[in-house]
N, C-alpha and C positions, 0 to 999 in steps of 0.2 A: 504494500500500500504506500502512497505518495501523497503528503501533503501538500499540495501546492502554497507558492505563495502568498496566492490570493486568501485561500482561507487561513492562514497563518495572519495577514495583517487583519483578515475580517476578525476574527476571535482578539487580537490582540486592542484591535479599536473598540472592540464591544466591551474587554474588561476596564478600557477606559471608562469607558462610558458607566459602565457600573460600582464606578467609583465614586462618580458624582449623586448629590441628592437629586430624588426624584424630583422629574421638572425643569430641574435646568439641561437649558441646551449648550450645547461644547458648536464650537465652530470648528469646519474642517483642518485650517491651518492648525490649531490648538490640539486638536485629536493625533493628527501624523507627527507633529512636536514630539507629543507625549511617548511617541513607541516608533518615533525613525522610522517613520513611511513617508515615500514619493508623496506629494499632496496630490499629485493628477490620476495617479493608482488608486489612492483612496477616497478621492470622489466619484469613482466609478464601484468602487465596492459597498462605495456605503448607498449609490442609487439600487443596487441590488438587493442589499441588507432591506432597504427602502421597502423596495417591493415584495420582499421574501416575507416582510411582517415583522420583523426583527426591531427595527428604528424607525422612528419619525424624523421627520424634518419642519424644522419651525423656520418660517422666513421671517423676513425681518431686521432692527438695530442688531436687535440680543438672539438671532438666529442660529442654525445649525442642529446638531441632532440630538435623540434622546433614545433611548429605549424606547419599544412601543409596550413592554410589560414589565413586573420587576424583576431582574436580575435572577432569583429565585425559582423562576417560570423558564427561562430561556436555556435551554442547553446548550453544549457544544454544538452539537449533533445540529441543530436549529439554526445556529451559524452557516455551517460549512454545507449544510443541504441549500441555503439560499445563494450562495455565493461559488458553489462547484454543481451543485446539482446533487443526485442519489450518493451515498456512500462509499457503496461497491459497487464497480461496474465489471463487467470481463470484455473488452472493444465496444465497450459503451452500452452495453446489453444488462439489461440488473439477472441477477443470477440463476431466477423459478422459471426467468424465459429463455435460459440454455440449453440444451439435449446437446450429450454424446455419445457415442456408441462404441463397442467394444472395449482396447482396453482403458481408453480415457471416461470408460460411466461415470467413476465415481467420483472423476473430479468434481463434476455439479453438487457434490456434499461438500467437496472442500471447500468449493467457495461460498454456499452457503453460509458455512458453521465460519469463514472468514469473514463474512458479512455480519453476522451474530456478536462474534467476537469485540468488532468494533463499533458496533451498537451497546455491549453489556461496558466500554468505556465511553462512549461520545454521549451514549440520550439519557445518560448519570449524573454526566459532571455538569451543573449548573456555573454561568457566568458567577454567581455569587457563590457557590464553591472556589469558585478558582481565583477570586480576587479574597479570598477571605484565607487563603492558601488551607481550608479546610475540604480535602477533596476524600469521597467515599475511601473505606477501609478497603474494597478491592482492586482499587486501581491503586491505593499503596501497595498492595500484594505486589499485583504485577510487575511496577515498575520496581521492587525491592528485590524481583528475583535475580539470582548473580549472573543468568545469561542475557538482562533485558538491556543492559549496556554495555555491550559488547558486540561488535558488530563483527559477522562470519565473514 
């Protein structure tokens, strides 16, 4: 799996934003300050975020963006599906609508229970988990294991 950059800056501008009280709006320059993003990358991610239901936008003096729910509500998972699209894909295809046949059958369970996997950490860890660096006991697990950083 690959996270792109784009969902990288979207999650990273959203825990901005979850950082602020509800209701105030951050302006875009102020958001990519915050977390060293291009400003012209991140006004296209947050028109995305925009539309995905993620963020509002307030125009205006005192404009720019907010949360559309609290931090609490919003998961990873919420992020990165409005700003990349599905999770897991296999050439863009989501996984239940794969067929293989003979000896590659069973890969359509790998990549299901791949898909699975990164759902039991993305649609867990809420924005307000992750600015509060209090994130679920099993994605400590995971990341605690001695092979999870360590790259083959």
């Amino acid at each position: 799996m690959r996270v792109s950059a784009k969902a990288d800056y979207a999650v990273r501008a959203c825990a901005e934003l979850a950082t602020r009280p509800a209701g105030d709006s951050v302006p875009t320059d102020v958001l990519a300050a915050g977390q060293d993003i291009p400003t012209s990358f991140l006004e296209r991610i947050l028109g995305d975020l925009r539309r995905g239901g993620v963020v509002t936008s307030v125009r205006g003096r005192s404009g720019g963006y907010q949360l559309a729910r609290p931090a609490a509500e919003i998961t990873l998972a919420d992020v990165i599906r409005a700003v990349d699209g599905p999770l897991v894909t296999v050439r863009d295809v989501r996984p239940p609508a794969l067929t293989y046949e003979g000896s590659a059958r069973a890969l359509l369970e790998v990549w299901v229970a791949l898909r699975a996997s990164v759902r039991d950490v993305l649609d867990v860890v809420t924005l307000a988990d992750l600015v509060a660096g209090d994130l679920p006991d099993a994605v400590h697990a995971l990341a605690a294991r001695e092979d999870a950083w360590h790259n083959p």
